[in-house]
MARBA-3410 file (N, C-alpha, C, O; in Angstrom, 1 decimal):
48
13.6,-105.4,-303.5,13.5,-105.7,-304.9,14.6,-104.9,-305.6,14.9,-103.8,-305.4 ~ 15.1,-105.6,-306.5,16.4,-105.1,-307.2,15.9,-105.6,-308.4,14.8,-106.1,-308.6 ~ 17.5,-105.1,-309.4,17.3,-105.2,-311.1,18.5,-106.2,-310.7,19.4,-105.9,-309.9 ~ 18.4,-107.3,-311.4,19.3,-108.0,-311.8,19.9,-108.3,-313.4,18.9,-108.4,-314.2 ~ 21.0,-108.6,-313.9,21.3,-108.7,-315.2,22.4,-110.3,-315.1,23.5,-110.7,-314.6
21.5,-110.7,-315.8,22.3,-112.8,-316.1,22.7,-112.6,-317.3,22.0,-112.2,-318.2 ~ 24.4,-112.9,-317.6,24.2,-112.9,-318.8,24.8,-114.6,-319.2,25.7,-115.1,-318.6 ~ 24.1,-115.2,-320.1,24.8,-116.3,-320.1,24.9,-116.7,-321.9,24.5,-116.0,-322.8 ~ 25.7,-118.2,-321.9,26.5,-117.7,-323.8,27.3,-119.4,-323.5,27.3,-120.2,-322.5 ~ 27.7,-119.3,-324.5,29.0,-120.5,-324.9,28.4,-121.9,-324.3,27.3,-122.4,-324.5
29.4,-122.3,-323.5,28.9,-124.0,-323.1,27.3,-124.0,-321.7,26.7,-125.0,-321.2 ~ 26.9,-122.6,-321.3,25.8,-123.1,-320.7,24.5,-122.8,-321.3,23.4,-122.7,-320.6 ~ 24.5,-122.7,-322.4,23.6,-122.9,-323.3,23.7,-123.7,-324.3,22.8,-123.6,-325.2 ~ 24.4,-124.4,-324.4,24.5,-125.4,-325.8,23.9,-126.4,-325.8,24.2,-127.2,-326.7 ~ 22.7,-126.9,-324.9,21.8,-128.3,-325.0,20.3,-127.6,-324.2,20.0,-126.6,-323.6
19.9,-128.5,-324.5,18.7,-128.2,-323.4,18.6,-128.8,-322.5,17.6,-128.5,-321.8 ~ 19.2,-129.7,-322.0,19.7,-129.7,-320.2,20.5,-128.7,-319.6,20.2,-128.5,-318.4 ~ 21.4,-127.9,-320.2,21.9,-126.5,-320.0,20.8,-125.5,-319.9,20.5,-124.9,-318.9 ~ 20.3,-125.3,-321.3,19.2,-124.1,-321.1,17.9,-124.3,-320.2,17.1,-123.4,-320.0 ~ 17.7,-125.4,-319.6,16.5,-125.7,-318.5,17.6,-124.8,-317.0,17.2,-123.8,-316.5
18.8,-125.6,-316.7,19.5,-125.0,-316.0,19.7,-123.3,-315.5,19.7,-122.5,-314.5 ~ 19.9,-123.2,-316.8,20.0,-121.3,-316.9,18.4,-120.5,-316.4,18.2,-119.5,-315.8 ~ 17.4,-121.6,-317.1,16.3,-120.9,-317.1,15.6,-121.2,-315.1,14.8,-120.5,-314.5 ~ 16.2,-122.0,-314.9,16.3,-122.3,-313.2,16.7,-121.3,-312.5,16.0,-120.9,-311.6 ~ 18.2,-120.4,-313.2,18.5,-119.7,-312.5,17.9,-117.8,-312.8,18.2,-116.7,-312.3
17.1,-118.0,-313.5,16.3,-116.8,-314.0,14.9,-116.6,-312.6,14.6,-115.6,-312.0 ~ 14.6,-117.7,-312.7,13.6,-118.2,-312.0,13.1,-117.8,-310.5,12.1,-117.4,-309.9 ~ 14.8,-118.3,-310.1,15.2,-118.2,-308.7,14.9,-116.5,-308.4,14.2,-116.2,-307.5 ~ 15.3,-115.7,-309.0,15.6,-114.5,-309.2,14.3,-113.5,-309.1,14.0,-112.7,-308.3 ~ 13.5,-114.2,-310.5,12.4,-113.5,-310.4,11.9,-113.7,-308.9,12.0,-112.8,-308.1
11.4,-115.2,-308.4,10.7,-115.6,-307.6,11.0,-115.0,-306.0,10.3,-115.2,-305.0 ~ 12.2,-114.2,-306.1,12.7,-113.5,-304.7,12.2,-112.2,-304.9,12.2,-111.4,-304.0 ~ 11.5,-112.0,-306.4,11.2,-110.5,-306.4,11.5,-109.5,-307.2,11.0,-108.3,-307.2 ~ 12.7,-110.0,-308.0,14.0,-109.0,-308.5,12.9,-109.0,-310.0,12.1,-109.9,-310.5 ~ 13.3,-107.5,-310.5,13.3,-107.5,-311.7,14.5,-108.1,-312.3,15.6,-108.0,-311.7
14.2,-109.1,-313.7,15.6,-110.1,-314.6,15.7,-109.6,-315.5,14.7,-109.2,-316.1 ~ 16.9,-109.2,-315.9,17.5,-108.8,-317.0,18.2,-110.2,-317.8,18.8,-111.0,-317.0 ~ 18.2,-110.7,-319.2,18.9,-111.7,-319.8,19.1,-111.5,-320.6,18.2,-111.0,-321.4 ~ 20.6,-111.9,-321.0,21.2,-111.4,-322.0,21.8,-112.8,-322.0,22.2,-113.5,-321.0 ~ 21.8,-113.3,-323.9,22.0,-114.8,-323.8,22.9,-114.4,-325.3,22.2,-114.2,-326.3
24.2,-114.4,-325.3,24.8,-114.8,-326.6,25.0,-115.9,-327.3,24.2,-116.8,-327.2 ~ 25.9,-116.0,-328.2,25.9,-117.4,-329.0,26.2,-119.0,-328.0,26.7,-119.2,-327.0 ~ 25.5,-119.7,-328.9,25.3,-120.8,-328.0,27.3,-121.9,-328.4,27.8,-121.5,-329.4 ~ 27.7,-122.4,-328.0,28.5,-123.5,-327.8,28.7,-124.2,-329.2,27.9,-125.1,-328.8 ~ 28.9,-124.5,-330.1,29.1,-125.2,-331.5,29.1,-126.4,-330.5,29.6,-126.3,-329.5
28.3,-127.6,-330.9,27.9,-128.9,-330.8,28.3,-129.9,-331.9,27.5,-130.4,-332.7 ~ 29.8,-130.4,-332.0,29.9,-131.4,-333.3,29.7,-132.8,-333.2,30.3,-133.8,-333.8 ~ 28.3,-132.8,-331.8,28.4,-134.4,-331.9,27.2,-134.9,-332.7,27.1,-136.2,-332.9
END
């Protein structure tokens, strides 16, 4: 068991097919055991 730290920001968070993604890879992490650290900065500007 470890500490892990995700940080994620910009274009893989800018939809929520992205943030389901990221939250996959949170997941994986916990589910081996690890304590998750997440750190999520500003998301991607979207001008569609």
């Amino acid at each position: 068991m470890g500490i892990i730290v995700q940080k994620f920001g910009g274009s893989s968070v800018e939809n929520t097919d992205k943030l389901f993604n990221v939250c996959s890879h949170i997941i994986k992490e916990y589910d081996k055991g690890n304590y998750v650290v997440v750190v999520v900065s500003a998301q991607r500007k979207n001008n569609r």
